[in-house]
GULUMZA-316030 format. One record per residue: x, y, z of N, C-alpha, C, O in turn; residue in one letter. Coordinates in steps of 0.02 Angstrom, whole numbers, plus 50000, padded with zeros to 5 digits. Layout:
<atoms>
XYZXYZXYZXYZA;...
</atoms>
This chain:
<atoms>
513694732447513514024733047449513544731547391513604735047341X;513174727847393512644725247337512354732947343512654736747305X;511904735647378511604739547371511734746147325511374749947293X;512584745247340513004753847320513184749447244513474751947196X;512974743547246513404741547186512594744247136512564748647092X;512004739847161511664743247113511474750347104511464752247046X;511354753747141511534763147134512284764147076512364766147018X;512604762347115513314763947067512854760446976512604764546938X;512844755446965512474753146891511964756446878511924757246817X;511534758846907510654762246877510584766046928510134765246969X;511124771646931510924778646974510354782346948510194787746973X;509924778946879509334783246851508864782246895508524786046929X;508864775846889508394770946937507964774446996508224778947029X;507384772447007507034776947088507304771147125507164765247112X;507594772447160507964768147224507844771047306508214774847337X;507324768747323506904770947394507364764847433507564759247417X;507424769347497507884765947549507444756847577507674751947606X;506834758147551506654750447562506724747047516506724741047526X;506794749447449507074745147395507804741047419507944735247435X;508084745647413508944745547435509074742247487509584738847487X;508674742547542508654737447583508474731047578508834727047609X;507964728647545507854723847514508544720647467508634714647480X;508904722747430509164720447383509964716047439510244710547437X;510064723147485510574721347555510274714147586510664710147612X;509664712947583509284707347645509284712447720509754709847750X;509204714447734509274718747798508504723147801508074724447759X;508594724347867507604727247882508084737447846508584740447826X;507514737647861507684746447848508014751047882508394755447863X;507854749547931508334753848003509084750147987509494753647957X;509204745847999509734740847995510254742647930510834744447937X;509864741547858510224744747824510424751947804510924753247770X;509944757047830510204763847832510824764947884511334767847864X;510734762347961511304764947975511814760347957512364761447982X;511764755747921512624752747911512794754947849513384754747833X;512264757747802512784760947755512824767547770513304770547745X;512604769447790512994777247831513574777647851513924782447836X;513834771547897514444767347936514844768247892515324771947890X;514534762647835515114759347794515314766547743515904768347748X;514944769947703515004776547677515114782347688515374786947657X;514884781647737514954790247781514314792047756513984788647795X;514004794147729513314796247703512754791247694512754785447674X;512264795247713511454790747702511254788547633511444792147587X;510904783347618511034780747550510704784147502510834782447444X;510124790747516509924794147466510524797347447510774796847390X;510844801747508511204806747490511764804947431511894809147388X;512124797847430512634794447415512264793847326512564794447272X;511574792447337511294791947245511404800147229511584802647176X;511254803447289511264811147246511904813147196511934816047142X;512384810447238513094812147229512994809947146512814813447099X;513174802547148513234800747104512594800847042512604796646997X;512214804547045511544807847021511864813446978511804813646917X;512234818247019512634824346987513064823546959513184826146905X;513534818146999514214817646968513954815246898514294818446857X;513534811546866513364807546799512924814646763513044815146703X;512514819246786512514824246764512844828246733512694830546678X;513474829846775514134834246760514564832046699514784835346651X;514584825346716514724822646660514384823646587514694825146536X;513734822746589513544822246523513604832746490513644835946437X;513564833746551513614841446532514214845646479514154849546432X;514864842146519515444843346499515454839246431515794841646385X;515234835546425515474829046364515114828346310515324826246256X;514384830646327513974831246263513704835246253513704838546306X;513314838646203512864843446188512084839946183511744841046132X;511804835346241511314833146262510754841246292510994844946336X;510114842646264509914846346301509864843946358509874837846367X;509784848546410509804848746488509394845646526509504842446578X;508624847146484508134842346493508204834246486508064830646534X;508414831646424508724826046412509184822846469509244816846482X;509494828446502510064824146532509734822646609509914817546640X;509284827046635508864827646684508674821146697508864817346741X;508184820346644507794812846618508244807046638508174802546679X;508714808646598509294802146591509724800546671509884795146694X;509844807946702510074805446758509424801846822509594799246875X;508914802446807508364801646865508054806746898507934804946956X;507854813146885507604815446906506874816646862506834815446802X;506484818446890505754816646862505374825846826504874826946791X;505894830546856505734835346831506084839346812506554839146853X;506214844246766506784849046763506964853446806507574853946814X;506474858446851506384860546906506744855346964507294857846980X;506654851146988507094850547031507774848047009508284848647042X;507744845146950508644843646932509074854346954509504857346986X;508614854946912509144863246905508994866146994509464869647011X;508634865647032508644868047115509164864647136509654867947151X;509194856647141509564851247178510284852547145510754853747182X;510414852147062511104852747046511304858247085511694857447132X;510984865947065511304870847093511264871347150511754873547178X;510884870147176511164869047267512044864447310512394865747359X;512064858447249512314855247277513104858847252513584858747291X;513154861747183513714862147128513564870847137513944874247102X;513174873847170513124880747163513304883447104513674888347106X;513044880247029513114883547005512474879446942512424873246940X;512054883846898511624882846857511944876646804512474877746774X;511524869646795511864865246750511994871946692512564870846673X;511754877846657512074881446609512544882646614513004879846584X;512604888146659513444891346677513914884746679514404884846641X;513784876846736514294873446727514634871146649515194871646625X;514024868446625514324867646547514634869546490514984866946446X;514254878446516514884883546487515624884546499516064885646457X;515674883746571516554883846604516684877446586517234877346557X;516394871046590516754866446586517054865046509517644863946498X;516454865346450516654866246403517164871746351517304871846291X;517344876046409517664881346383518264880146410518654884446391X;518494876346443519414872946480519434869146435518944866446411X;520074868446414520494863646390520554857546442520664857346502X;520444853046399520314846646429521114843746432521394840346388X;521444846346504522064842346529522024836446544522544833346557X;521494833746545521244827446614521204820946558521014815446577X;521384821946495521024816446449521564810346479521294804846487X;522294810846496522624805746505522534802246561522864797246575X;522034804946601522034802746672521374796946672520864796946637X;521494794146704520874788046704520124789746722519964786646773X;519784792346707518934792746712518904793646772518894798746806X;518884784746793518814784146892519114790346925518794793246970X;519694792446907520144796446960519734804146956519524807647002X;519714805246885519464810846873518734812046924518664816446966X;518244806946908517364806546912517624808047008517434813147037X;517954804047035518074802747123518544809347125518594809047187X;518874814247112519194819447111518524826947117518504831247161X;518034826247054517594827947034516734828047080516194830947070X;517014822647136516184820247151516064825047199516504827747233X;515434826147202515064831547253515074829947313514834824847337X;515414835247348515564833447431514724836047477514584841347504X;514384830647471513824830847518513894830147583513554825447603X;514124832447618514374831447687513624832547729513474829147778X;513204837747700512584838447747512064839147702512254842447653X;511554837647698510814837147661510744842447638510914847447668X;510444842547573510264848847526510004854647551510184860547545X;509334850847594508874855047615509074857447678508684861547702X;509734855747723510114859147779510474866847734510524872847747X;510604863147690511274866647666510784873047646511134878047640X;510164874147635509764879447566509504881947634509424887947626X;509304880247706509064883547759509634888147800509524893647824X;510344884247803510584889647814510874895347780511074900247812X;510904894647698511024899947681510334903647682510474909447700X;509894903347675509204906447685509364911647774509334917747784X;509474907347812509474909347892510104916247893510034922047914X;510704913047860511024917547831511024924947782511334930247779X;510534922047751510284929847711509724933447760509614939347745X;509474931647798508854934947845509194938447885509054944347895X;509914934347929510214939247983510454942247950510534947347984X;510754943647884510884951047876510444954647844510474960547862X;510034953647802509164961447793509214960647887509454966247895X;509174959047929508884961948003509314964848013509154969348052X;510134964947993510824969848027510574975247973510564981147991X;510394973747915510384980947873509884986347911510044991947933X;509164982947914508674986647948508874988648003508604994148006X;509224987948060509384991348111509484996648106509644999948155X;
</atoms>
């Protein structure tokens, strides 16, 4: 819990699984698989989440350039914020900001928390699983076309 507590406070933060382990008291092996246990997800994946979800947010809510918000959420380059968002949100931080800012905001009466945990990115499997099989997926079919 310490660990997710500091991720949850300074998701900007570079938070390497031996940091995070450190902060738990636990060796490295030890604390990766128990917060996997305790979370369901590995503790990068769990900052990613909440990496985007604080992204999405600033997207919808402010007129922060994109770069700016990149910075602000922790990522170190614009290039991979815009690969990693759209991989994870399939969709360009542009286009999201456009749809989001273009709905009428029903949600204002509803509490943040409910909304942000309604809202959060379902990482169920690693980025770079998820971008190989649609890749593996676009190859078997150019080989059905070429037949």
């Amino acid at each position: 819990m310490r660990a997710k507590d500091h991720i949850d406070a300074a998701s900007a933060e570079h938070w390497p699984v031996r940091r995070l382990a450190a902060v738990a008291g636990m060796s490295l092996a030890h604390f990766s698989r128990s917060f996997k246990v305790a979370f369901g997800v590995p503790p990068h994946r769990y900052l990613l989440t909440r990496r985007i979800e604080r992204a999405k947010s600033l997207l919808r809510d402010t007129d922060m350039p994109i770069i700016e918000i990149a910075f602000e959420t922790g990522w170190n380059s614009l290039g991979t914020f815009g690969r990693i968002f759209h991989d994870v949100t399939e969709q360009s931080p542009t286009d999201l900001r456009s749809s989001e800012q273009a709905k009428p905001h029903a949600l204002e009466e509803v509490p943040h928390c409910f909304v942000r945990a309604a809202n959060r990115p379902k990482l169920t499997i690693a980025v770079s699983e998820k971008r190989r099989g649609k890749s593996a997926a676009t190859q078997g079919h150019e080989t059905e076309v070429l037949k």
